[in-house]
C-alpha positions as CSV (number, residue, x, y, z in Angstrom):
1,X,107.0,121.6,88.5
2,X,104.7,118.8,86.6
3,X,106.7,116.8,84.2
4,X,105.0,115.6,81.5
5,X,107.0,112.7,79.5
6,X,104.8,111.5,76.1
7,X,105.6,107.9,74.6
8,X,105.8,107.9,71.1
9,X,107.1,106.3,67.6
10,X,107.3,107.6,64.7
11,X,104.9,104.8,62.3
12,X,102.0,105.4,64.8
13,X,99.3,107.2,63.5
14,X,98.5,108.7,66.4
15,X,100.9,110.0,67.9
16,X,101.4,113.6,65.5
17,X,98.0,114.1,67.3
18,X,98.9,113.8,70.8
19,X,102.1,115.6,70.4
20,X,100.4,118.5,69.0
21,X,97.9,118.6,71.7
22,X,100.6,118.4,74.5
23,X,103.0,121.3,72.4
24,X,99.7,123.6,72.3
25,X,98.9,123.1,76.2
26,X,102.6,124.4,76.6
27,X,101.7,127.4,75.2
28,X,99.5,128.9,78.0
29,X,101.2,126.7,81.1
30,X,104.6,125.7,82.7
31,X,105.7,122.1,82.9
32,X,108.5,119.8,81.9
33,X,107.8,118.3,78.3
34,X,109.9,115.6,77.3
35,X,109.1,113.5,73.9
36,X,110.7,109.4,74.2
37,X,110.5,107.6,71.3
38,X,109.3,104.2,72.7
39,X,111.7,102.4,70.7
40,X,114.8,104.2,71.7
41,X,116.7,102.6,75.0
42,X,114.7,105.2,77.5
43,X,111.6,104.3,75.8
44,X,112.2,101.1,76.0
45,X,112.8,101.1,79.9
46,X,109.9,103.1,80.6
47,X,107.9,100.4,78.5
48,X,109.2,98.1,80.9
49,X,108.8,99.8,84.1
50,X,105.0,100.6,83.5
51,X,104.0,97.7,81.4
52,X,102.9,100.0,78.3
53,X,101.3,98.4,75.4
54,X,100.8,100.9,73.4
55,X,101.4,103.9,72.0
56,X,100.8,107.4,72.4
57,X,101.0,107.4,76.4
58,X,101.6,110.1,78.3
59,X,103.6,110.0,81.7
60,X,102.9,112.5,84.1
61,X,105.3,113.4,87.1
62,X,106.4,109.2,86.0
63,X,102.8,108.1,86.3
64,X,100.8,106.5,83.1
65,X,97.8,108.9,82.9
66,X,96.6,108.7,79.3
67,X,96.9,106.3,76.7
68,X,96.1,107.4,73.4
69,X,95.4,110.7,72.5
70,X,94.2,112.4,75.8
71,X,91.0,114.9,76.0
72,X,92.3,118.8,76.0
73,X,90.2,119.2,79.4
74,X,91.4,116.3,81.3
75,X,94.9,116.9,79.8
76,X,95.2,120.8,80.9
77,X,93.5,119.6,84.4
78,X,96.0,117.3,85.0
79,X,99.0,119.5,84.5
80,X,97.3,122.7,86.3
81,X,97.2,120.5,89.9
């Protein structure tokens, strides 16, 4: 099953955006969702292991795909693989 693990912290204004994006592709798919706040001790081990700079990013199957908030298309195409 795709795992999809988003990046996040809570001052970025960005990140309500991608969340909701990723919570409404759940609704019609299976995968493994997992929210890390980047600042937490897993967030910031993931920072280091994949050099992220910013925030949102979303991780999929532990592989940077999108940074920012992703497009719905590319998004539900890259969890329906």
């Amino acid at each position: 099953m795709v795992k999809v693990t988003i990046l996040t912290t809570k001052s970025c204004p960005y990140c309500p955006s991608a969340k909701k994006l990723w919570q409404d592709i759940r609704k019609g798919r299976k995968f493994e969702y997992e929210e890390v706040d980047a600042l937490s001790e897993k967030g910031q081990e993931l920072v280091a292991r994949h050099g992220i700079m910013s925030v949102p990013t979303t991780l999929i199957d532990g592989k940077v795909m999108f940074t920012g908030v992703p497009d719905k298309n590319k998004a539900v195409a890259a969890v329906s693989k």
